[in-house]
C-alpha positions as CSV (number, residue, x, y, z in Angstrom):
1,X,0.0,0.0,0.0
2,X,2.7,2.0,1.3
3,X,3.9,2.2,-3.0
4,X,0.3,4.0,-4.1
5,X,1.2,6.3,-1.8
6,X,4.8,7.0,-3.1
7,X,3.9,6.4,-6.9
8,X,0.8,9.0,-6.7
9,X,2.2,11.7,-4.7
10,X,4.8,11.6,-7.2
11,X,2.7,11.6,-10.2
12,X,0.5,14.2,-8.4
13,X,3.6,16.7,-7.8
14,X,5.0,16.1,-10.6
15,X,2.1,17.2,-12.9
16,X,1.9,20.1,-11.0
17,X,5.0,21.2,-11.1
18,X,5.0,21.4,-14.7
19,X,1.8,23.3,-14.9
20,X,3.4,25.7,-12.3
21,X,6.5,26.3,-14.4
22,X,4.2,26.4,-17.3
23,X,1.7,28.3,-16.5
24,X,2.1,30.0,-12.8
25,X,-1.4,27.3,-11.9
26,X,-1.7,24.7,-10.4
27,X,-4.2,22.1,-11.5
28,X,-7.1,22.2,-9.4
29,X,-9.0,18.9,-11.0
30,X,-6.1,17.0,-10.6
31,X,-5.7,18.2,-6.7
32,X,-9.3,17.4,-6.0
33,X,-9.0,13.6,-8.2
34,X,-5.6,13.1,-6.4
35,X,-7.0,14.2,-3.0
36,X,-10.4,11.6,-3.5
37,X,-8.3,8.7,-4.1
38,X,-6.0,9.4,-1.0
39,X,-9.1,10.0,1.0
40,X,-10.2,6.5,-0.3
41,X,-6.9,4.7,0.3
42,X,-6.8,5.9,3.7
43,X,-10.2,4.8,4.4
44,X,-9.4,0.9,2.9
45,X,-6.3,1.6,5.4
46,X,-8.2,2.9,8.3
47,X,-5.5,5.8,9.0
48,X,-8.1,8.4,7.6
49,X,-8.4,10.5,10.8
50,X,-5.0,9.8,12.2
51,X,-2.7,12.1,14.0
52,X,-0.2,12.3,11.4
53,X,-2.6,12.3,8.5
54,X,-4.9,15.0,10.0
55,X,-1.4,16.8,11.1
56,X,-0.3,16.4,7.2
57,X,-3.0,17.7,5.6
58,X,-3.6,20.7,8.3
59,X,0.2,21.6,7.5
60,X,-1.4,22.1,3.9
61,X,-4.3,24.2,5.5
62,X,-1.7,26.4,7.5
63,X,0.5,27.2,4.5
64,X,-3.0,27.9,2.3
65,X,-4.4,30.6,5.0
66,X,-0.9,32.2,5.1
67,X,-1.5,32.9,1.3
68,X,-4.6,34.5,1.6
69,X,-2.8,36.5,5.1
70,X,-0.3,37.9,2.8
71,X,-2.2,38.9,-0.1
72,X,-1.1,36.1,-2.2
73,X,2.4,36.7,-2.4
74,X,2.2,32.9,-1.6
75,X,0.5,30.7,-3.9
76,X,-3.0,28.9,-2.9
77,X,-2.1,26.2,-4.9
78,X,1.1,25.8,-3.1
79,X,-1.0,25.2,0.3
80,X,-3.4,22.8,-1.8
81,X,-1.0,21.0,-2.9
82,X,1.2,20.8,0.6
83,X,-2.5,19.5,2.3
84,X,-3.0,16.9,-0.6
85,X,0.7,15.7,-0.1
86,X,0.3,15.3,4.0
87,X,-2.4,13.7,2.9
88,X,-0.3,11.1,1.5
89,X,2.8,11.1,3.8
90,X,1.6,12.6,6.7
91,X,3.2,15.2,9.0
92,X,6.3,14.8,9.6
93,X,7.5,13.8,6.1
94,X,4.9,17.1,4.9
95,X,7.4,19.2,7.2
96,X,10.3,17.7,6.3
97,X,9.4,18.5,2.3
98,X,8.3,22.0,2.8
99,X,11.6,22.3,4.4
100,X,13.4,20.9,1.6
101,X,11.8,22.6,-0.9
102,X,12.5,25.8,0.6
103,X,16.0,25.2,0.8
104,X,15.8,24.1,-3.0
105,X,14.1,27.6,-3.9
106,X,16.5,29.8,-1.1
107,X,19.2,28.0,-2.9
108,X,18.6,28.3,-6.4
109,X,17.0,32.4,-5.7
110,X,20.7,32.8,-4.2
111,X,21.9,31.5,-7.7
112,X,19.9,33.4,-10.0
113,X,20.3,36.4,-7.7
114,X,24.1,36.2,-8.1
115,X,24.1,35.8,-11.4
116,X,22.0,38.8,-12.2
117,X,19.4,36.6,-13.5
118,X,17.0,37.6,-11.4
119,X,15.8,40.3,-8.7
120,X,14.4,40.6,-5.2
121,X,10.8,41.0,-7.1
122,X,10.6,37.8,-9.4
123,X,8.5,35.2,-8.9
124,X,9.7,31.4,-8.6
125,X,7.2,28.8,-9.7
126,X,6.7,26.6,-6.2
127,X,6.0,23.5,-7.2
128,X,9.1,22.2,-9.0
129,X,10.9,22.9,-5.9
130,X,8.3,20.9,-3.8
131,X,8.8,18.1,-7.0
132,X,12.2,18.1,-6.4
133,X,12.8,18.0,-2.5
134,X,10.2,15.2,-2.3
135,X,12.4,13.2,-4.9
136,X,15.3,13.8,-3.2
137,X,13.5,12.7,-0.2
138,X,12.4,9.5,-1.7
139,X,16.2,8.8,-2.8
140,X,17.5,9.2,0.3
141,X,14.4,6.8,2.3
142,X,15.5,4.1,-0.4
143,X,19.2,4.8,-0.4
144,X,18.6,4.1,3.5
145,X,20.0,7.4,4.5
């Protein structure tokens, strides 16, 4: 069971993080079709209403309302998309990708700011970062690190 998880979180953040670099969106359909069929695999499962499920998916919640508290200079799909993933993997691994991904974007805004490719004003596309840190995230749980 523990693979559905992996493989559609995966599939799910990885769709949107080409619509984000794409189109600055994220998919809203898919969130809600990816979101039903974690809601029914945690049902079949029985960890539905879990701590670290509820935790995951209010994580999501948390980062959502802070885009709406600073006049969207955070995404709401970002905060969709973070509740839809702890949805899938819970708090704790939720956490520890938000954290990554930030890292990823502080990282790569350092770059681009350094190389004049970029200003204090432009906007970075979320999602690929979230993509990213949760593959890296996935290496390193297989790798056994």
């Amino acid at each position: 069971m523990e693979d559905l998880y992996v493989y559609g979180c995966t599939a799910f953040l990885g769709i949107c993080a080409v619509f984000d670099y794409r189109t600055k969106t994220i998919p809203v359909k898919g969130a809600q079709v990816t979101a039903a069929a974690g809601v029914l695999l945690r049902m079949a499962e029985g960890t539905l209403f879990t701590w670290p499920v509820c935790g995951g998916i209010l994580l999501g919640v948390f980062f959502w309302m802070l885009s709406k508290a600073t006049a969207q200079q955070i995404g709401e799909g970002d905060g969709i998309m973070l509740a839809v993933t702890g949805l899938y993997t819970g708090f704790w691994q939720t956490a520890e990708l938000l954290l990554g991904a930030l890292l990823l974007a502080a990282g790569v805004s350092v770059w681009l700011l350094l190389r004049k490719k970029a200003t204090w004003r432009t906007e970075l596309p979320f999602a690929p970062f979230l993509f990213g840190a949760y593959c890296i995230l996935q290496l390193s749980n297989t790798a056994g690190v």
